[in-house]
gemmi code that builds the backbone of each chain (N, CA, C; Angstrom):
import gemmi

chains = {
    "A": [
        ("UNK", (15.619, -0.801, -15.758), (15.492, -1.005, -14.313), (14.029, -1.228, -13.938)),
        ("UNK", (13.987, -2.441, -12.731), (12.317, -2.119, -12.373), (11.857, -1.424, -11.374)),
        ("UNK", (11.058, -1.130, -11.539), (10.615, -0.032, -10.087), (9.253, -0.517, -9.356)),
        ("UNK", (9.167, -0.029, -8.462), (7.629, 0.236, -7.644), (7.290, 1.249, -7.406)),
        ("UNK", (5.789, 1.757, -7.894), (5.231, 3.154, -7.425), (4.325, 2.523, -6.422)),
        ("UNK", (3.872, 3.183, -5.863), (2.710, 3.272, -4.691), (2.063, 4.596, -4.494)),
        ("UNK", (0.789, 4.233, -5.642), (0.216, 5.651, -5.646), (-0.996, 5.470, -4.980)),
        ("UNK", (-1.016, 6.284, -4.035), (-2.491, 6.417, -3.881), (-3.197, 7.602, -4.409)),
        ("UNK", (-4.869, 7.398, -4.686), (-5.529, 8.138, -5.427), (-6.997, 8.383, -4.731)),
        ("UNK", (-7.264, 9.767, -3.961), (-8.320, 10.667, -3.091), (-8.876, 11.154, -3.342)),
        ("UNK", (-10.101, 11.296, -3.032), (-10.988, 12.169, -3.518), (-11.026, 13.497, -2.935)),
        ("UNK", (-10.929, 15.089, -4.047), (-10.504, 16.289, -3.570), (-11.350, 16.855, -2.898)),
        ("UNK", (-10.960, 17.173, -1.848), (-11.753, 17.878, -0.680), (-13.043, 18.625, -1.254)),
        ("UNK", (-14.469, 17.853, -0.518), (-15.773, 19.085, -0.895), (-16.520, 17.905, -2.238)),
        ("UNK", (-15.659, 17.051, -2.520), (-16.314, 15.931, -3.121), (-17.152, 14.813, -2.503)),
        ("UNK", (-18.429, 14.232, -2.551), (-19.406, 13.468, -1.795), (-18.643, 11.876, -1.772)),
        ("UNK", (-18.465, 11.630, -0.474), (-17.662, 10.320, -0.605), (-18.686, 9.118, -0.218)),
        ("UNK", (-19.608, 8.702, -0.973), (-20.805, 7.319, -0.590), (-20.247, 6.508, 0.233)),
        ("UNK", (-18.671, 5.826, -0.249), (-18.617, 4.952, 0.154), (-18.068, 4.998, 1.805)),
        ("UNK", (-17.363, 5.996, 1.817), (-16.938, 6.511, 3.224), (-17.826, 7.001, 4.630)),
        ("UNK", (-19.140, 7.389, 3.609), (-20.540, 8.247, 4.487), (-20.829, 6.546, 4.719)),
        ("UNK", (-21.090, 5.595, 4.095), (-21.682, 4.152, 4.528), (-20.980, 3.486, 5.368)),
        ("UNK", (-19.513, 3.551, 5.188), (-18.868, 3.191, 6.411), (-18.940, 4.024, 7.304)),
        ("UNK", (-18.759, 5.111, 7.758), (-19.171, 5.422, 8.316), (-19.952, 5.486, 9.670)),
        ("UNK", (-21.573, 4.908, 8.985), (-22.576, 4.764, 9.557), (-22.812, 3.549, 10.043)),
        ("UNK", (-21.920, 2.241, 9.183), (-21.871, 1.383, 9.575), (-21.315, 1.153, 11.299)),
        ("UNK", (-20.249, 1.968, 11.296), (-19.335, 1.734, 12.367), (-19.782, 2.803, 13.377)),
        ("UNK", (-20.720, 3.822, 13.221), (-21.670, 3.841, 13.968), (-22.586, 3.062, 14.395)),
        ("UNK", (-23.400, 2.347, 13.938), (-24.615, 1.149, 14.046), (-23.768, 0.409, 15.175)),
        ("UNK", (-22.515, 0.093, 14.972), (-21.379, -0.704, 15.762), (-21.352, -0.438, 17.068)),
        ("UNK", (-21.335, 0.875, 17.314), (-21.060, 1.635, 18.710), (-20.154, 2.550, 18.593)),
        ("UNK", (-19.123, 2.501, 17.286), (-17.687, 3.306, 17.440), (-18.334, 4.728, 17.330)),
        ("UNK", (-17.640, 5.420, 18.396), (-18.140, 7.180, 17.941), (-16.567, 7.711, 16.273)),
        ("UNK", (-17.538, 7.392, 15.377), (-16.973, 7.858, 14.151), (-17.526, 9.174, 14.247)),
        ("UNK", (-16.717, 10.043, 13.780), (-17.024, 11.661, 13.285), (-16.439, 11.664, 11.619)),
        ("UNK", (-15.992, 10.475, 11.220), (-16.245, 10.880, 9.451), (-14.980, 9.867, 8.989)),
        ("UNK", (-15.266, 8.905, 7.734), (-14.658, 8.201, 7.013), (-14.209, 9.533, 5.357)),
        ("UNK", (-13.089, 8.465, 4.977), (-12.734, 8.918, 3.720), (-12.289, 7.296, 3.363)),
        ("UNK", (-12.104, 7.314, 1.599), (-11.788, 6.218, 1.551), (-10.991, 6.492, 0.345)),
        ("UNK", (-9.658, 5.842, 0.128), (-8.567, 5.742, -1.260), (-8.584, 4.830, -1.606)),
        ("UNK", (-7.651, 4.862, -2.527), (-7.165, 3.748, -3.250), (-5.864, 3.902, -3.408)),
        ("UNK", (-5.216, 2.707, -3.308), (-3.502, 2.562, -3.519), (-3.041, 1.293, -4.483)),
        ("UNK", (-2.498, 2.096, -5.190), (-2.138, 0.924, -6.502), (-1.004, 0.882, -6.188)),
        ("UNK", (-0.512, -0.617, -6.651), (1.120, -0.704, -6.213), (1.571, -1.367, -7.354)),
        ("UNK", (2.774, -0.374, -8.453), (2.527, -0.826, -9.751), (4.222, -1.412, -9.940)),
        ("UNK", (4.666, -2.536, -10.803), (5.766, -2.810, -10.826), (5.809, -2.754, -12.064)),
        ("UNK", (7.524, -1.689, -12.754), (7.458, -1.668, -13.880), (8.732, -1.473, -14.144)),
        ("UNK", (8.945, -1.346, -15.761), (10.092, -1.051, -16.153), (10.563, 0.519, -16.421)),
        ("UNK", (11.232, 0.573, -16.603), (11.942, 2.252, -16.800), (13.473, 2.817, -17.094)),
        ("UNK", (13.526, 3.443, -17.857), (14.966, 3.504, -18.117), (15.679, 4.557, -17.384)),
        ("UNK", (15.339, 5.059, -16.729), (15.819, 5.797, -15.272), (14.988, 6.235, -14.362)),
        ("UNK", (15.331, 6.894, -13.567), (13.993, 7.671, -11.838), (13.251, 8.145, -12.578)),
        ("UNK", (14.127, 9.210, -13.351), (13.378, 10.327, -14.019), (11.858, 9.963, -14.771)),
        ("UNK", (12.621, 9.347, -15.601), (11.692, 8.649, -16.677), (10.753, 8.066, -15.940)),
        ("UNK", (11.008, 7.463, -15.250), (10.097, 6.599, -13.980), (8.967, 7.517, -13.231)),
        ("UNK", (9.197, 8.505, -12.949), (8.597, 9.477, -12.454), (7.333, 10.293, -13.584)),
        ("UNK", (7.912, 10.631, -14.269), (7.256, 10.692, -15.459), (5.848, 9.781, -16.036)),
        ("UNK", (6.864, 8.519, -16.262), (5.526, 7.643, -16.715), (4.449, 7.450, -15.264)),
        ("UNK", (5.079, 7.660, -14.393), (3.690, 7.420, -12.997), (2.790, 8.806, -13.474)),
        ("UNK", (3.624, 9.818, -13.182), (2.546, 10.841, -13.591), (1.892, 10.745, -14.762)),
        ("UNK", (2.116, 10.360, -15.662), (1.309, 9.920, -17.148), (0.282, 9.040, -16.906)),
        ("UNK", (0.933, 8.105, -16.289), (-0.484, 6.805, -15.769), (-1.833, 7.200, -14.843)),
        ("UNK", (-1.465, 8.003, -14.301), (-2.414, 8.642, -13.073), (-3.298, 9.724, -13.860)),
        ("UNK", (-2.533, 10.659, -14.783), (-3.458, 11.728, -15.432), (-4.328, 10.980, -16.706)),
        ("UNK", (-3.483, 9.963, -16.743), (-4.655, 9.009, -17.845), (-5.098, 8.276, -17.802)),
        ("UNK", (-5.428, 7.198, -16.807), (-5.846, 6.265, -16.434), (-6.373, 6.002, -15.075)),
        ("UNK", (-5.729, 6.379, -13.954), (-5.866, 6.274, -12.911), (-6.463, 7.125, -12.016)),
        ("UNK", (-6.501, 8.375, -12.032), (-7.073, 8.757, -11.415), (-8.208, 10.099, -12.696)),
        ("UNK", (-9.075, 10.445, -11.674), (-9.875, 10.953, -12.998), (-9.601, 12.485, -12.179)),
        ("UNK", (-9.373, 13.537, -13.521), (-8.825, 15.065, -12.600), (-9.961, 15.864, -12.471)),
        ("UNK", (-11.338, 15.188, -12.318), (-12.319, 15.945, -12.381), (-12.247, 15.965, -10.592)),
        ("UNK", (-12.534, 14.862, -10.217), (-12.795, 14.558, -8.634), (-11.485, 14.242, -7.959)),
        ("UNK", (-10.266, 13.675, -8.681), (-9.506, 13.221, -7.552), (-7.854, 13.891, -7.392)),
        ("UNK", (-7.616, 13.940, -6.021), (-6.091, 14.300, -6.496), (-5.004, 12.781, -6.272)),
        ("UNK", (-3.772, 12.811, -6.638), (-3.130, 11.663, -6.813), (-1.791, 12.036, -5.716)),
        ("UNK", (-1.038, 11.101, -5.309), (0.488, 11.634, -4.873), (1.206, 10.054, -5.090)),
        ("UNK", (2.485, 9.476, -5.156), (3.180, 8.872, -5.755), (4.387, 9.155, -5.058)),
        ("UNK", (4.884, 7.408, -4.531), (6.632, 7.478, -4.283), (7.039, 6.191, -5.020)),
        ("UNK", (7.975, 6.424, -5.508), (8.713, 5.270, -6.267), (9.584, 5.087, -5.639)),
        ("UNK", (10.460, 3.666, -5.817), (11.659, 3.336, -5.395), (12.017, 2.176, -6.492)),
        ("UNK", (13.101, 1.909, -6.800), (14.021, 1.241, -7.368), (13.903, -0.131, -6.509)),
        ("UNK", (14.038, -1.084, -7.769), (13.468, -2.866, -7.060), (14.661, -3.933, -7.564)),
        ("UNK", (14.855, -4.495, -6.964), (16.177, -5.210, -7.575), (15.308, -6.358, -8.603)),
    ],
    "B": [
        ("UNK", (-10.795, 11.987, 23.379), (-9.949, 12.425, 22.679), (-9.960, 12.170, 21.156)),
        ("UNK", (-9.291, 12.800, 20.401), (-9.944, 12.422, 18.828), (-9.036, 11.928, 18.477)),
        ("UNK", (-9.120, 10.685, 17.609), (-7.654, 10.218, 16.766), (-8.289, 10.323, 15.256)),
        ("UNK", (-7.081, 9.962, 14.610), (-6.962, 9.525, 13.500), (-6.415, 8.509, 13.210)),
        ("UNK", (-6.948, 6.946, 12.473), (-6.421, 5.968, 11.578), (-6.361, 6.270, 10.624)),
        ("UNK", (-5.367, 5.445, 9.994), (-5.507, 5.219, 8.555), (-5.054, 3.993, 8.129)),
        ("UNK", (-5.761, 3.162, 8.008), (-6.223, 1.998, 7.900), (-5.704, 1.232, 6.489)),
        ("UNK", (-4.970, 0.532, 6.015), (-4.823, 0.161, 4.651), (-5.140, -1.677, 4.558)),
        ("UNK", (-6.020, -1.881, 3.551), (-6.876, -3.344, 3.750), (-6.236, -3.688, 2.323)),
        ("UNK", (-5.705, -4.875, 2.046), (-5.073, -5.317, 1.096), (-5.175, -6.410, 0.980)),
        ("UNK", (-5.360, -7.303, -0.472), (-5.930, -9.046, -0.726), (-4.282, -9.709, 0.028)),
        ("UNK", (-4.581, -10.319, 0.623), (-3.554, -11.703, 1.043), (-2.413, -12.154, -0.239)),
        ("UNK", (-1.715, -12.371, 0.029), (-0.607, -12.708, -0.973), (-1.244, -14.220, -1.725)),
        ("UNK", (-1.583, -14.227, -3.054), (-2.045, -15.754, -3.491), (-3.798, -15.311, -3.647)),
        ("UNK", (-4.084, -14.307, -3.224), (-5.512, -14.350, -3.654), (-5.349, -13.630, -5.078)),
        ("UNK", (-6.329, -13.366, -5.830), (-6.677, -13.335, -6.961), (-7.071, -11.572, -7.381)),
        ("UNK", (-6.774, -10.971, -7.722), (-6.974, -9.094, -7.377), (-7.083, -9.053, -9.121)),
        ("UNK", (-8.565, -9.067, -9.465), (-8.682, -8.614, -10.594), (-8.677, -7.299, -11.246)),
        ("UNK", (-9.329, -6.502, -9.931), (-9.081, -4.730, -10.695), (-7.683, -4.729, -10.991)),
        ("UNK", (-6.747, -5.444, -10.109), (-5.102, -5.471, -10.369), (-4.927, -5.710, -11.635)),
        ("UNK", (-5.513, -6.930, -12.090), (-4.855, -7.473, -13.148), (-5.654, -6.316, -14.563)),
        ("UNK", (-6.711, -6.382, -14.362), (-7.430, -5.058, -15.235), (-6.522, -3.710, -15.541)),
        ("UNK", (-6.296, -3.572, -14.447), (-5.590, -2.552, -14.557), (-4.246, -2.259, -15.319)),
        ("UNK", (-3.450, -3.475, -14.766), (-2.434, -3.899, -15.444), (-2.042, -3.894, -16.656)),
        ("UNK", (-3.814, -4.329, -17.295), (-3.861, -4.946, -18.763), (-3.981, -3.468, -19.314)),
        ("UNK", (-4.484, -2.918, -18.844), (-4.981, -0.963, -19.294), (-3.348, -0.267, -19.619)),
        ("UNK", (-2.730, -0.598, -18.584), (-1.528, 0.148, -18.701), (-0.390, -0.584, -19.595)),
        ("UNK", (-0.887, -1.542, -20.119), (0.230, -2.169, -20.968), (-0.542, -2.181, -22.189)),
        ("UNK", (-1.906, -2.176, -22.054), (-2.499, -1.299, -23.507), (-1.486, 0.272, -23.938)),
        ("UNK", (-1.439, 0.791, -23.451), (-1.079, 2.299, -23.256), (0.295, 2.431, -23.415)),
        ("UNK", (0.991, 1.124, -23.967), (2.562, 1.225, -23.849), (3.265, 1.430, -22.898)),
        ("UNK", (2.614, 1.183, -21.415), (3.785, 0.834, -20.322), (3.948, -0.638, -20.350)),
        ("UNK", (5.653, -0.322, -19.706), (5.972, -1.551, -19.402), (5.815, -2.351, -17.966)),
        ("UNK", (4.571, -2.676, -17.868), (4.115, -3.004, -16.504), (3.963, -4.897, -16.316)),
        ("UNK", (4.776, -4.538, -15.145), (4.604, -6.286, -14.687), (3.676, -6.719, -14.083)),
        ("UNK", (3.198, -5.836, -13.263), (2.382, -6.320, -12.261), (1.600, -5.497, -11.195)),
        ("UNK", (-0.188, -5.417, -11.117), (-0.408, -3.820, -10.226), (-1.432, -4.752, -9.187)),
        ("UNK", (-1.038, -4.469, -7.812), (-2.099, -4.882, -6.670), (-2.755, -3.407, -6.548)),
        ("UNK", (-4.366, -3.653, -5.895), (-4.906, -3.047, -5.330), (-5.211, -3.074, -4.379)),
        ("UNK", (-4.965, -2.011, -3.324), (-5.589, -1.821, -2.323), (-6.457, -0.843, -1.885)),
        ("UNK", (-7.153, -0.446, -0.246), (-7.828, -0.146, -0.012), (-7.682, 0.728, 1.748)),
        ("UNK", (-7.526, 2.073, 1.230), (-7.235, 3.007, 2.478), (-8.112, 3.779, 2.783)),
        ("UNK", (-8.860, 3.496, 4.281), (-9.546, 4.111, 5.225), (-8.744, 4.830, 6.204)),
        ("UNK", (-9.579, 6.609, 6.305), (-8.878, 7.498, 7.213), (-10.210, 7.634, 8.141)),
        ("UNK", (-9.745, 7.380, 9.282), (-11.611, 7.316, 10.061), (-10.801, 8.546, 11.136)),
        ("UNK", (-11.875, 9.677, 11.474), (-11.458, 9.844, 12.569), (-12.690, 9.535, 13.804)),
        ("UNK", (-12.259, 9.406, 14.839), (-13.136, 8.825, 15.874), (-12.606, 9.351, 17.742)),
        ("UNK", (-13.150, 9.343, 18.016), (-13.330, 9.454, 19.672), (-13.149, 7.782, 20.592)),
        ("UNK", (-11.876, 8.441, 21.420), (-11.746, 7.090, 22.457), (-10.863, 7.686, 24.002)),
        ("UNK", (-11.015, 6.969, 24.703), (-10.236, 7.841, 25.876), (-8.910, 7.485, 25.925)),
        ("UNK", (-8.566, 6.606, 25.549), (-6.589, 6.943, 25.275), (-6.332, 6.202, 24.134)),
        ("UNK", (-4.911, 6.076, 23.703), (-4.270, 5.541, 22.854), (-4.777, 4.373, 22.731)),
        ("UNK", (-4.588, 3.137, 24.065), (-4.679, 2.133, 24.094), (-6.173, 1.594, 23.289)),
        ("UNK", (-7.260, 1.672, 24.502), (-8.190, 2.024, 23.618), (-8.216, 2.226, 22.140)),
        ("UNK", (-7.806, 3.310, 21.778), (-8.161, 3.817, 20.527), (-7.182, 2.772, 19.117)),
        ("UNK", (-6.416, 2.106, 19.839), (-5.518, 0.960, 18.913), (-6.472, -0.031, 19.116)),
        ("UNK", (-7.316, -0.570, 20.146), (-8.158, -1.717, 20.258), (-9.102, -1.595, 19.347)),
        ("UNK", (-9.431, -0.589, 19.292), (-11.142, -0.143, 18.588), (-10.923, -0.185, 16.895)),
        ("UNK", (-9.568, -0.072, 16.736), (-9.246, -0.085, 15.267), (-9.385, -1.595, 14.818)),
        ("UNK", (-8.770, -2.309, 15.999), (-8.573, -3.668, 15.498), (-9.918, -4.443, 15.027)),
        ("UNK", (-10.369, -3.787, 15.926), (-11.757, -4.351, 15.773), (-12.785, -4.090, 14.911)),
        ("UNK", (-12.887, -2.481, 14.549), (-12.984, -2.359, 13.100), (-13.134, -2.647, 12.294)),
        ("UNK", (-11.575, -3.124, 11.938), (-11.062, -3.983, 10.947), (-11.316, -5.501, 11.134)),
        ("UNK", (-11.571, -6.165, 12.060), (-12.098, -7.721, 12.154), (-13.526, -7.810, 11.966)),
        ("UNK", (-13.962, -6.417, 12.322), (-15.839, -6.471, 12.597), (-16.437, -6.011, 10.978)),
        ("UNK", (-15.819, -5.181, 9.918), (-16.551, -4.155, 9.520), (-15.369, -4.417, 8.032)),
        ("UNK", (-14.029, -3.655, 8.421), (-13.277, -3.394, 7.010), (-12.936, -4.095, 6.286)),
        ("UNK", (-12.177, -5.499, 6.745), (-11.634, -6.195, 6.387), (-11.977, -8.044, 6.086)),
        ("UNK", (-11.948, -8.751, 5.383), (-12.448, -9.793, 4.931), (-11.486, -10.846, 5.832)),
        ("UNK", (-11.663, -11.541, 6.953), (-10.346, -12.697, 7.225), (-10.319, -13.662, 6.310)),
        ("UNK", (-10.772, -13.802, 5.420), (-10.540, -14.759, 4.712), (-9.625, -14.300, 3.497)),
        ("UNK", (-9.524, -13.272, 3.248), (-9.006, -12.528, 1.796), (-8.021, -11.519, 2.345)),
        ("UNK", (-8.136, -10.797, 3.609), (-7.493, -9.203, 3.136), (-6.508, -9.741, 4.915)),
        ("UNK", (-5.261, -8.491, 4.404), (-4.124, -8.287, 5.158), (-4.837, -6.910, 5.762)),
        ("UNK", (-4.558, -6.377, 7.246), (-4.653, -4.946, 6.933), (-3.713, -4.477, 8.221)),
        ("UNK", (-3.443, -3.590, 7.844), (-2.486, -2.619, 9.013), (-2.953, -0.928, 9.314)),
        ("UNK", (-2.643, -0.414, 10.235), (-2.960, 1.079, 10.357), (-1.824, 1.663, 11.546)),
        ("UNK", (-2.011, 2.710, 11.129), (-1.525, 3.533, 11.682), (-2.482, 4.666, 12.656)),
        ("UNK", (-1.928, 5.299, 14.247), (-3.419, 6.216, 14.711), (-2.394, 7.152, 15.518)),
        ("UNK", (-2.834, 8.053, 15.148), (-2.571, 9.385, 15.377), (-3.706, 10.538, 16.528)),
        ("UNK", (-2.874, 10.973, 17.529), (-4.606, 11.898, 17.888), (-4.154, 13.236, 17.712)),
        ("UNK", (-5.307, 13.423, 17.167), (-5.436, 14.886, 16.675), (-6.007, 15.967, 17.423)),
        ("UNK", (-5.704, 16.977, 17.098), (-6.455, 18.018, 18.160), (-7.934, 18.379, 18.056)),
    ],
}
model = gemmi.Model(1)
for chain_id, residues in chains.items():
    chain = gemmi.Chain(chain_id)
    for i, (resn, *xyz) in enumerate(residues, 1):
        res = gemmi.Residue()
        res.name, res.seqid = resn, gemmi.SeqId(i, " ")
        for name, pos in zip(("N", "CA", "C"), xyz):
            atom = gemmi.Atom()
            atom.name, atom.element = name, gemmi.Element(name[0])
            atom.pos, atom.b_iso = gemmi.Position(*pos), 0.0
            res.add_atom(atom)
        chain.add_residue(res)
    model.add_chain(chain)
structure = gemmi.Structure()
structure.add_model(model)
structure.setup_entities()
Protein backbone atom coordinates (compact mmCIF):
# COMPACT_ATOMS: atom_id res chain seq x y z
CA UNK A 1 0.00 0.00 0.00
CA UNK A 2 1.17 3.67 -0.48
CA UNK A 3 0.97 6.11 2.07
CA UNK A 4 1.67 9.80 3.00
CA UNK A 5 3.33 10.99 6.18
CA UNK A 6 3.48 14.62 6.95
CA UNK A 7 5.99 15.08 9.46
CA UNK A 8 6.90 18.00 10.76
CA UNK A 9 10.21 18.47 12.61
CA UNK A 10 10.81 21.57 15.73
CA UNK A 11 13.11 22.68 17.46
CA UNK A 12 12.75 21.62 21.46
CA UNK A 13 11.82 24.31 23.54
CA UNK A 14 15.01 26.50 25.17
CA UNK A 15 16.88 25.72 21.84
CA UNK A 16 18.40 29.11 19.95
CA UNK A 17 16.32 29.44 16.80
CA UNK A 18 18.72 31.98 14.21
CA UNK A 19 16.58 31.56 11.72
CA UNK A 20 13.31 32.52 13.45
CA UNK A 21 15.22 35.46 15.75
CA UNK A 22 16.09 36.93 11.85
CA UNK A 23 12.73 36.72 10.82
CA UNK A 24 11.72 37.96 13.30
CA UNK A 25 13.51 41.17 13.21
CA UNK A 26 12.98 41.32 9.80
CA UNK A 27 9.24 41.75 10.21
CA UNK A 28 9.97 44.07 12.76
CA UNK A 29 12.18 46.47 10.47
CA UNK A 30 8.61 46.02 8.48
CA UNK A 31 6.45 47.62 11.13
CA UNK A 32 4.69 44.23 12.21
CA UNK A 33 4.69 44.22 16.15
CA UNK A 34 6.25 40.52 16.19
CA UNK A 35 6.83 39.24 19.83
CA UNK A 36 8.72 36.00 18.48
CA UNK A 37 9.11 33.62 15.34
CA UNK A 38 9.77 29.80 15.40
CA UNK A 39 10.47 28.04 12.35
CA UNK A 40 9.84 23.96 11.14
CA UNK A 41 10.07 21.91 8.76
CA UNK A 42 7.46 19.58 7.12
CA UNK A 43 8.36 16.76 4.97
CA UNK A 44 5.70 15.19 3.02
CA UNK A 45 6.92 11.65 2.28
CA UNK A 46 5.16 9.13 -0.19
CA UNK A 47 5.84 5.56 0.34
CA UNK A 48 5.31 2.06 0.35
CA UNK A 49 4.30 -0.17 3.30
CA UNK A 50 2.84 -3.31 4.01
CA UNK A 51 0.33 -2.11 6.54
CA UNK A 52 -0.51 1.31 9.04
CA UNK A 53 1.35 -0.40 11.44
CA UNK A 54 4.37 -1.03 9.65
CA UNK A 55 3.85 2.36 8.16
CA UNK A 56 3.99 3.97 11.37
CA UNK A 57 6.95 2.35 12.34
CA UNK A 58 9.10 3.04 9.37
CA UNK A 59 8.09 7.04 9.85
CA UNK A 60 9.33 6.73 13.27
CA UNK A 61 12.58 5.01 12.05
CA UNK A 62 13.07 7.72 9.37
CA UNK A 63 12.78 10.66 11.76
CA UNK A 64 15.09 9.02 14.61
CA UNK A 65 17.58 8.44 11.77
CA UNK A 66 17.59 10.74 9.38
CA UNK A 67 15.32 13.39 9.85
CA UNK A 68 15.26 14.85 12.63
CA UNK A 69 18.40 15.07 14.92
CA UNK A 70 17.32 13.98 18.89
CA UNK A 71 19.84 16.22 20.20
CA UNK A 72 17.78 19.58 19.37
CA UNK A 73 14.58 18.53 17.81
CA UNK A 74 11.29 16.96 18.60
CA UNK A 75 9.26 15.29 15.62
CA UNK A 76 5.24 14.45 15.42
CA UNK A 77 3.78 12.55 12.27
CA UNK A 78 0.20 11.70 10.68
CA UNK A 79 -0.08 9.27 8.01
CA UNK A 80 -2.88 8.38 5.87
CA UNK A 81 -3.39 5.76 3.28
CA UNK A 82 -3.14 7.06 -0.66
CA UNK A 83 -4.86 5.35 -3.35
CA UNK B 1 -4.65 41.65 20.96
CA UNK B 2 -2.16 38.76 20.46
CA UNK B 3 -2.56 36.13 17.76
CA UNK B 4 -0.97 33.36 16.58
CA UNK B 5 -0.11 32.19 12.76
CA UNK B 6 1.15 29.47 11.53
CA UNK B 7 2.14 29.99 8.36
CA UNK B 8 3.19 26.98 5.97
CA UNK B 9 5.36 28.22 2.64
CA UNK B 10 5.72 25.42 0.14
CA UNK B 11 7.57 25.25 -3.66
CA UNK B 12 4.63 25.52 -6.33
CA UNK B 13 3.70 22.31 -7.92
CA UNK B 14 6.44 21.86 -11.08
CA UNK B 15 9.18 23.70 -9.31
CA UNK B 16 12.20 21.79 -8.60
CA UNK B 17 12.67 20.92 -4.44
CA UNK B 18 16.06 19.51 -4.18
CA UNK B 19 16.40 19.02 -0.33
CA UNK B 20 13.16 16.86 -1.48
CA UNK B 21 14.79 14.96 -3.84
CA UNK B 22 18.09 14.61 -1.43
CA UNK B 23 16.23 13.51 0.91
CA UNK B 24 14.41 11.07 -0.90
CA UNK B 25 17.65 9.67 -2.19
CA UNK B 26 18.82 9.29 1.80
CA UNK B 27 15.80 7.34 2.56
CA UNK B 28 15.95 4.92 -0.22
CA UNK B 29 19.66 4.61 0.63
CA UNK B 30 18.40 3.26 4.04
CA UNK B 31 16.01 0.69 2.48
CA UNK B 32 12.80 2.62 2.41
CA UNK B 33 10.55 2.34 -0.08
CA UNK B 34 10.10 5.95 -0.92
CA UNK B 35 8.57 7.57 -3.97
CA UNK B 36 8.69 10.82 -3.43
CA UNK B 37 9.49 13.69 -0.38
CA UNK B 38 8.48 17.62 -0.78
CA UNK B 39 9.74 20.09 1.53
CA UNK B 40 8.30 22.57 3.21
CA UNK B 41 8.50 25.45 5.42
CA UNK B 42 6.42 26.39 8.77
CA UNK B 43 6.39 29.73 10.48
CA UNK B 44 4.58 30.21 14.00
CA UNK B 45 4.82 34.12 14.50
CA UNK B 46 3.06 35.47 17.30
CA UNK B 47 2.20 39.20 16.91
CA UNK B 48 -0.11 42.06 18.05
CA UNK B 49 -3.11 43.56 15.89
CA UNK B 50 -6.48 45.03 16.89
CA UNK B 51 -8.86 42.41 15.50
CA UNK B 52 -9.05 39.36 13.54
CA UNK B 53 -9.52 41.15 10.39
CA UNK B 54 -6.54 43.05 10.63
CA UNK B 55 -4.57 40.39 12.00
CA UNK B 56 -5.52 37.99 8.67
CA UNK B 57 -4.36 41.15 6.51
CA UNK B 58 -1.02 41.52 8.20
CA UNK B 59 -0.31 37.81 7.61
CA UNK B 60 -0.95 38.18 4.03
CA UNK B 61 1.30 40.53 3.77
CA UNK B 62 3.95 38.96 5.53
CA UNK B 63 3.89 36.40 3.43
CA UNK B 64 3.92 38.62 0.02
CA UNK B 65 6.48 41.12 1.75
CA UNK B 66 9.00 38.86 3.72
CA UNK B 67 8.13 34.75 3.76
CA UNK B 68 7.29 33.73 0.73
CA UNK B 69 8.88 33.78 -2.91
CA UNK B 70 5.81 34.67 -5.72
CA UNK B 71 7.60 33.26 -8.05
CA UNK B 72 8.30 29.71 -6.41
CA UNK B 73 6.26 29.17 -3.14
CA UNK B 74 2.38 28.38 -2.37
CA UNK B 75 1.61 29.47 1.21
CA UNK B 76 -1.40 29.25 3.52
CA UNK B 77 -1.93 29.92 7.39
CA UNK B 78 -3.90 29.57 9.81
CA UNK B 79 -4.43 32.59 13.06
CA UNK B 80 -5.53 32.00 16.17
CA UNK B 81 -5.62 34.74 19.20
CA UNK B 82 -4.22 33.84 22.09
CA UNK B 83 -4.42 35.06 25.48
Amino acid sequence: MMYRAKIEVSLKSGHSDPEGEMTGQSLRELKYSVKSVSVSKVYEVYFEADSRQEAEKQVDEMCRRLLANPTKDDYRFEIEEVK
